[in-house]
KOLTOR-511475 format. One record per atom (N, C-alpha, C, CB): atom name; residue in one letter; x, y, z. Coordinates in steps of 0.1 Angstrom, whole numbers, plus 5000, padded with zeros to 4 digits. Last residue first. Glycine has a CB too. Example, Ala and Ser with C-alpha at 12.3 -4.5 7.8 and 13.67 -1.06 7.14 Angstrom:
atom; type; px; py; pz
N; S; 5128; 4978; 5071
CA; S; 5137; 4989; 5071
C; S; 5129; 5000; 5079
CB; S; 5141; 4994; 5057
N; A; 5132; 4943; 5078
CA; A; 5123; 4955; 5078
C; A; 5132; 4967; 5078
CB; A; 5113; 4955; 5090
// end
This chain:
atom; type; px; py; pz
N; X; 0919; 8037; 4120
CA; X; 0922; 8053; 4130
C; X; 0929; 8051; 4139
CB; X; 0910; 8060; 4139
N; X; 0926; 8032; 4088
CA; X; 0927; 8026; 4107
C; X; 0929; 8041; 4112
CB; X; 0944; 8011; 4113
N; X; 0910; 8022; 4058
CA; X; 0922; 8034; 4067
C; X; 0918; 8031; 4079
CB; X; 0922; 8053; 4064
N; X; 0926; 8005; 4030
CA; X; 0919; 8003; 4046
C; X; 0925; 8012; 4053
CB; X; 0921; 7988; 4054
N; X; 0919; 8012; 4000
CA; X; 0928; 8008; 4008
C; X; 0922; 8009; 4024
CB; X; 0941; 8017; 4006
N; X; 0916; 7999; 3965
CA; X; 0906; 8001; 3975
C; X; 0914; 8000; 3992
CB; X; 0894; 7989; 3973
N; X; 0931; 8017; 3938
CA; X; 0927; 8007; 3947
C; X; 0923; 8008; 3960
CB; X; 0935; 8002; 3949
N; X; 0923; 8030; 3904
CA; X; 0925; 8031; 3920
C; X; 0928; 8019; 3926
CB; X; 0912; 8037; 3928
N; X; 0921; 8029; 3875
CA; X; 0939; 8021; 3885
C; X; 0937; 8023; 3898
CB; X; 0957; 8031; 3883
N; X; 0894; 8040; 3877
CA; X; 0897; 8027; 3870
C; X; 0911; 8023; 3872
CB; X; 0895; 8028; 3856
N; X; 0872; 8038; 3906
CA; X; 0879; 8044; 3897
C; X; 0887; 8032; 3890
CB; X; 0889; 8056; 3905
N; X; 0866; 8035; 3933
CA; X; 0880; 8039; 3935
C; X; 0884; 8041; 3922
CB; X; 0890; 8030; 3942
N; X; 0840; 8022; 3922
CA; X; 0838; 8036; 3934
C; X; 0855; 8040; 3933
CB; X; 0833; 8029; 3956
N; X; 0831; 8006; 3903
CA; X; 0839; 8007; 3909
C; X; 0843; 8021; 3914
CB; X; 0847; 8001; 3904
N; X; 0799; 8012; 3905
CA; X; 0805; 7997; 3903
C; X; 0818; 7995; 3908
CB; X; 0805; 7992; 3888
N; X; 0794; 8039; 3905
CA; X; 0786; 8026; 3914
C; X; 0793; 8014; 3914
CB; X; 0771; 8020; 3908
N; X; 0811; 8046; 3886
CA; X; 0816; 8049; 3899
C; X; 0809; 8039; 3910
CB; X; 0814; 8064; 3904
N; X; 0796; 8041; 3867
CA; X; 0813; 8035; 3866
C; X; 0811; 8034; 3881
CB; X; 0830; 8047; 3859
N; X; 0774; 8056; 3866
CA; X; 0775; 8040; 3865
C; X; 0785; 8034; 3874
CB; X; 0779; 8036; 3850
N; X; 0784; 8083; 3864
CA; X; 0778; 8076; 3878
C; X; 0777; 8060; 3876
CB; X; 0761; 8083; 3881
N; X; 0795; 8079; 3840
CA; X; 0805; 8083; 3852
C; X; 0798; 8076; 3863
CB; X; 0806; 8100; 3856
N; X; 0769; 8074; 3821
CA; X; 0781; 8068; 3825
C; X; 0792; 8065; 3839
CB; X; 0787; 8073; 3818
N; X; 0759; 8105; 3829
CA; X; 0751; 8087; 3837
C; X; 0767; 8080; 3833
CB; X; 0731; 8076; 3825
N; X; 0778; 8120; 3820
CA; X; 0775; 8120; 3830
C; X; 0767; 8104; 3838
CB; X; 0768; 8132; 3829
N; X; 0775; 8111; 3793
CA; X; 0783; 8111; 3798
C; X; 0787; 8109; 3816
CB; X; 0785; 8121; 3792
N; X; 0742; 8115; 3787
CA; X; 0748; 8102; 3787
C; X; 0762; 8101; 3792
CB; X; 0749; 8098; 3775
N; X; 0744; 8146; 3794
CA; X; 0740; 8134; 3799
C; X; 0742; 8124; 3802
CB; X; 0735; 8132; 3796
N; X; 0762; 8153; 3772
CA; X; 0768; 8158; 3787
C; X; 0755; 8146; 3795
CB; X; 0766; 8182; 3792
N; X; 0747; 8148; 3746
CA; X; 0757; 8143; 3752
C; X; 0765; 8142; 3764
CB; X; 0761; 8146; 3747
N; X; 0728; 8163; 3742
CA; X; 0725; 8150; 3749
C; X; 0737; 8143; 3753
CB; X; 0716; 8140; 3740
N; X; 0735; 8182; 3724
CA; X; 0727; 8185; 3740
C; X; 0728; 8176; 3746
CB; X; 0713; 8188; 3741
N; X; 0755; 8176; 3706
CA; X; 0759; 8180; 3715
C; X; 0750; 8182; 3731
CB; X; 0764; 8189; 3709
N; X; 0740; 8142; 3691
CA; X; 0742; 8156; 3691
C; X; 0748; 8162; 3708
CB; X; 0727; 8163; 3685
N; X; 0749; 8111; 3685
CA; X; 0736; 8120; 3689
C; X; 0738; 8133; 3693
CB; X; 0728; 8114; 3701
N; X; 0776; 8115; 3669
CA; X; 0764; 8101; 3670
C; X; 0748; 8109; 3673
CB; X; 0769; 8089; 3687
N; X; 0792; 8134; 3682
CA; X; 0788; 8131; 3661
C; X; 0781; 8118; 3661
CB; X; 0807; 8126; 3647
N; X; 0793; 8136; 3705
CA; X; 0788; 8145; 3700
C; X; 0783; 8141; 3681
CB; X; 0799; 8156; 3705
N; X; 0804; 8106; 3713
CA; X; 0791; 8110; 3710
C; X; 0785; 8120; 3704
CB; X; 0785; 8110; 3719
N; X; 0829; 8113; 3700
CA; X; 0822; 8104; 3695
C; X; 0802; 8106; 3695
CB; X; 0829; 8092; 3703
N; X; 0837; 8130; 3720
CA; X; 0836; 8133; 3706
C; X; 0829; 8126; 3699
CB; X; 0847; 8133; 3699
N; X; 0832; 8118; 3745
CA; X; 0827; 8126; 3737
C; X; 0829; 8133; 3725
CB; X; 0825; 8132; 3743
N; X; 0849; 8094; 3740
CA; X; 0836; 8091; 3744
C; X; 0825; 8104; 3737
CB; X; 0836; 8090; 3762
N; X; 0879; 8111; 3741
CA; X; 0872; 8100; 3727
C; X; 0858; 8097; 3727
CB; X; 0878; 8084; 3725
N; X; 0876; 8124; 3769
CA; X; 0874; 8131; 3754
C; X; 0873; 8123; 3740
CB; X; 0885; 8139; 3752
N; X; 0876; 8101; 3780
CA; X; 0863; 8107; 3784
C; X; 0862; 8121; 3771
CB; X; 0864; 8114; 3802
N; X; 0900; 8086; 3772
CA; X; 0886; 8077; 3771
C; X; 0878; 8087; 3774
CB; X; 0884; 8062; 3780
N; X; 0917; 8108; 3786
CA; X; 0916; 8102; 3769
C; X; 0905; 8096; 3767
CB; X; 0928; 8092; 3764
N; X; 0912; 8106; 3809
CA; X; 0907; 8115; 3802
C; X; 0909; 8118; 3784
CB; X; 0912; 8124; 3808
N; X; 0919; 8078; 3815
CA; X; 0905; 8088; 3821
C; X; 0903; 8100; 3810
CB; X; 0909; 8097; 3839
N; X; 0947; 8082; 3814
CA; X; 0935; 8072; 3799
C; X; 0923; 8077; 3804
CB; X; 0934; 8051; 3798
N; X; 0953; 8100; 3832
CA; X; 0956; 8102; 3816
C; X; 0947; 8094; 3807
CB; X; 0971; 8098; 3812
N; X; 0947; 8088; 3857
CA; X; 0937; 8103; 3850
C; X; 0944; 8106; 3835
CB; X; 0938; 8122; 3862
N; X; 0962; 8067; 3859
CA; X; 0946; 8066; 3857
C; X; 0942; 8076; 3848
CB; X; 0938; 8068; 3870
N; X; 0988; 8077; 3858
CA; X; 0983; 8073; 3845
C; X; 0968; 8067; 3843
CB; X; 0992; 8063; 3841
N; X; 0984; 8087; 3885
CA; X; 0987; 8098; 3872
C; X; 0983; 8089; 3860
CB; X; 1005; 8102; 3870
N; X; 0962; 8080; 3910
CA; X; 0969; 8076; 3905
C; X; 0969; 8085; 3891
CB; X; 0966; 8064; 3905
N; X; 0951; 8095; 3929
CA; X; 0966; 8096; 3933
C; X; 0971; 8086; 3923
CB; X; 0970; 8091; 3948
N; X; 0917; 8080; 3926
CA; X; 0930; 8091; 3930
C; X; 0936; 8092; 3931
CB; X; 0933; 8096; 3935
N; X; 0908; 8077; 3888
CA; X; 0915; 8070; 3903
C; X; 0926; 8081; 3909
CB; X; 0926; 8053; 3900
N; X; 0896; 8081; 3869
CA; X; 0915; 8072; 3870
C; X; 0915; 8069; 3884
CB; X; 0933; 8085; 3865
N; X; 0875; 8094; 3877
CA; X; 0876; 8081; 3869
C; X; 0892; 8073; 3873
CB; X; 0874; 8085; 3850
N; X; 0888; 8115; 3887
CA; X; 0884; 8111; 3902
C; X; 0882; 8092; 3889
CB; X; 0863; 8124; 3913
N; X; 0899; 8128; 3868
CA; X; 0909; 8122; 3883
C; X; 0901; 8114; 3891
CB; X; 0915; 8135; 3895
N; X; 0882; 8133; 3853
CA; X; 0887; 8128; 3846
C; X; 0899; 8121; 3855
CB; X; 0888; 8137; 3836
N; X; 0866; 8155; 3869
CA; X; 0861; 8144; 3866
C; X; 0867; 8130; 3860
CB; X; 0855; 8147; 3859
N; X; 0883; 8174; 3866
CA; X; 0881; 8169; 3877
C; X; 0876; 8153; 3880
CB; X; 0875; 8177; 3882
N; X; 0881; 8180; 3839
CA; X; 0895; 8177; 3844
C; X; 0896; 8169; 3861
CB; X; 0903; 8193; 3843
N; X; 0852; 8191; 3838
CA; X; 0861; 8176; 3827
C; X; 0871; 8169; 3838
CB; X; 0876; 8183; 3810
N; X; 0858; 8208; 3851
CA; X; 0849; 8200; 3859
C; X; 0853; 8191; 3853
CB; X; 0835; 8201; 3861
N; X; 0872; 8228; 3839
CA; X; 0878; 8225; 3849
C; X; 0870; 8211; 3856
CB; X; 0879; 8239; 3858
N; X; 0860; 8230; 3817
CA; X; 0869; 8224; 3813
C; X; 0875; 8221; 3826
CB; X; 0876; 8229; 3803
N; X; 0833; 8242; 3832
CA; X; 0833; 8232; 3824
C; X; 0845; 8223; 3817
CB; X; 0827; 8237; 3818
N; X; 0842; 8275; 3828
CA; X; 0843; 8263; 3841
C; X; 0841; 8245; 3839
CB; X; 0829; 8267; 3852
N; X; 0834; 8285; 3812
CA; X; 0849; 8282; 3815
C; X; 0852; 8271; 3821
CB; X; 0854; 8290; 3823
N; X; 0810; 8297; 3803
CA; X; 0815; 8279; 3806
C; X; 0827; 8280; 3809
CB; X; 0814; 8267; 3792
N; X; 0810; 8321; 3810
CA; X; 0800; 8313; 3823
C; X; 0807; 8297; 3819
CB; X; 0776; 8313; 3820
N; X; 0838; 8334; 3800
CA; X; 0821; 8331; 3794
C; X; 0818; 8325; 3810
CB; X; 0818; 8316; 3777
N; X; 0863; 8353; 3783
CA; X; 0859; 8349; 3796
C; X; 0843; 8343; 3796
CB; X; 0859; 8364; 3805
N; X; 0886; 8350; 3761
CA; X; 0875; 8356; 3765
C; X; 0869; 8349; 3777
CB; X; 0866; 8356; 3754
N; X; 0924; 8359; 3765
CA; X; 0912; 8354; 3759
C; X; 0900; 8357; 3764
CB; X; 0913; 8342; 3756
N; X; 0943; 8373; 3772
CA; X; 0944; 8369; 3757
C; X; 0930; 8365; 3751
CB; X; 0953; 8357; 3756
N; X; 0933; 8385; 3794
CA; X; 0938; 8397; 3789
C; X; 0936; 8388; 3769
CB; X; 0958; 8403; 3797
N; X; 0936; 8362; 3810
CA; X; 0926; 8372; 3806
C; X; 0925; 8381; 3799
CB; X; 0922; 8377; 3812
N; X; 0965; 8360; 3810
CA; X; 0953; 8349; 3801
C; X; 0938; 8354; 3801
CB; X; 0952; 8333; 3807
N; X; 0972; 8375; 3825
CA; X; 0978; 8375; 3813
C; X; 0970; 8371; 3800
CB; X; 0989; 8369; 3815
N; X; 0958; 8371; 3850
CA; X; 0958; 8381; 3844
C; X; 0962; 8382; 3827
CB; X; 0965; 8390; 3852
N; X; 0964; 8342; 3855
CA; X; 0955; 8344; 3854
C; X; 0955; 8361; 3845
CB; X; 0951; 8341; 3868
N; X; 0995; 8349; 3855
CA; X; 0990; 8339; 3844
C; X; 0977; 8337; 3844
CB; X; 0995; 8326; 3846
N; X; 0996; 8361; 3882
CA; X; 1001; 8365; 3870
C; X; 0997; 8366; 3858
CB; X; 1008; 8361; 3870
N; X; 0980; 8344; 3899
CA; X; 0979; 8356; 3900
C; X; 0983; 8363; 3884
CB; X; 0987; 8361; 3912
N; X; 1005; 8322; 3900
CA; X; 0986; 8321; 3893
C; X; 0980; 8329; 3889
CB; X; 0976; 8318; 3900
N; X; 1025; 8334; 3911
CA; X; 1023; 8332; 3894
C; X; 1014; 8329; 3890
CB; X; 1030; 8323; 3886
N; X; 1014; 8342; 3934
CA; X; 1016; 8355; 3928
C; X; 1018; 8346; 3915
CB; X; 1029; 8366; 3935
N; X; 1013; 8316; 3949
CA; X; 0999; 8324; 3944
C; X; 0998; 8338; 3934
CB; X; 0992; 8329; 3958
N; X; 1037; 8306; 3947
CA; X; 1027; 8298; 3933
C; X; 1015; 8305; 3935
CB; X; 1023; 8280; 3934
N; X; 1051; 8326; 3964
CA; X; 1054; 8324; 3948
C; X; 1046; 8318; 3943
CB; X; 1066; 8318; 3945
N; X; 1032; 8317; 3985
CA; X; 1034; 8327; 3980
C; X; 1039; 8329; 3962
CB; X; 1041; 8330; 3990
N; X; 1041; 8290; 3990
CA; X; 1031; 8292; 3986
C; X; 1027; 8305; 3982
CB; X; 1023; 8288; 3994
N; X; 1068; 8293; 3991
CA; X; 1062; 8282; 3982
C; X; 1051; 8288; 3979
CB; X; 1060; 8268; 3988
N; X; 1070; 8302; 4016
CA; X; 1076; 8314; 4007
C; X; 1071; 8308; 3992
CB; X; 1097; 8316; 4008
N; X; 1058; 8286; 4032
CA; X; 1050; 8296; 4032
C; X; 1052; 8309; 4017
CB; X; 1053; 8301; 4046
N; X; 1076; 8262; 4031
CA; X; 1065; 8266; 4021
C; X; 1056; 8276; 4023
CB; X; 1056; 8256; 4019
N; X; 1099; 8277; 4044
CA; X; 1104; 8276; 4027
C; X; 1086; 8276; 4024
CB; X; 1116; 8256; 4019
N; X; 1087; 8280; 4070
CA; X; 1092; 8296; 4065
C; X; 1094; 8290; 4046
CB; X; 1115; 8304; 4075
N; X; 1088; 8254; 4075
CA; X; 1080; 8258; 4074
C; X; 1076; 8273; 4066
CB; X; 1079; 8257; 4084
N; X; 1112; 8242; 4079
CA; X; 1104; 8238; 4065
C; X; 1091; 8247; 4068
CB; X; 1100; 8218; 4064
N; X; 1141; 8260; 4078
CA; X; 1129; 8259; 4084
C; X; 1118; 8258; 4078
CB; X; 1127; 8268; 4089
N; X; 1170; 8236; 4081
CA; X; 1160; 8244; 4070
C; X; 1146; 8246; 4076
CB; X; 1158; 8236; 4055
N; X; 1193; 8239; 4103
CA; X; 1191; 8232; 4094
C; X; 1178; 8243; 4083
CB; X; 1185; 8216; 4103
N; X; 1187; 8249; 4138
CA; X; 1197; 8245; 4129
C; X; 1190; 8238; 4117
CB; X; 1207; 8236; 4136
// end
């Protein structure tokens, strides 16, 4: 009796693999494909793990402060050196505060 939560996200997950599916094809079709692609996905990753996990308005100024940082640097010291300095940054941050910049540090009990 009631809703079989299991049968809905299976049907969930199906529908969001056939519109990825979709919107992957469509958007291949519009645009070009390279080896960096990937690179806007690692930003983006990068840009959650600064804000802090599970927090939404972390990874929004995360990624506002990581695309002002690099613009900036790219017109200061040029584009090669830039993904460097970026990168040590990150690792800085994270030495110092490991949960990121809204995370918080929570105690997990087994």
């Amino acid at each position: 009796m009631g809703v079989n939560v299991d049968f809905v996200i299976s049907v969930a997950f199906f529908f969001s693999g056939i519109l990825g599916g979709v919107t992957g094809y469509l958007l291949g079709m519009s645009f070009s494909v390279d080896p960096f692609v990937g690179s806007l996905i690692l930003k983006g990753i990068i840009a959650a793990i600064i804000g802090g996990m599970g927090s939404l308005a972390g990874g929004v100024v995360a990624g506002i402060l990581l695309g002002a940082a690099e613009s900036l640097l790219i017109a200061e010291i040029g584009a090669a050196l830039t993904p460097i300095v970026i990168y040590g940054a990150i690792i800085l941050l994270l030495l110092v505060r490991p949960q990121g910049i809204a995370g918080r540090i929570t105690d997990v009990k087994a």
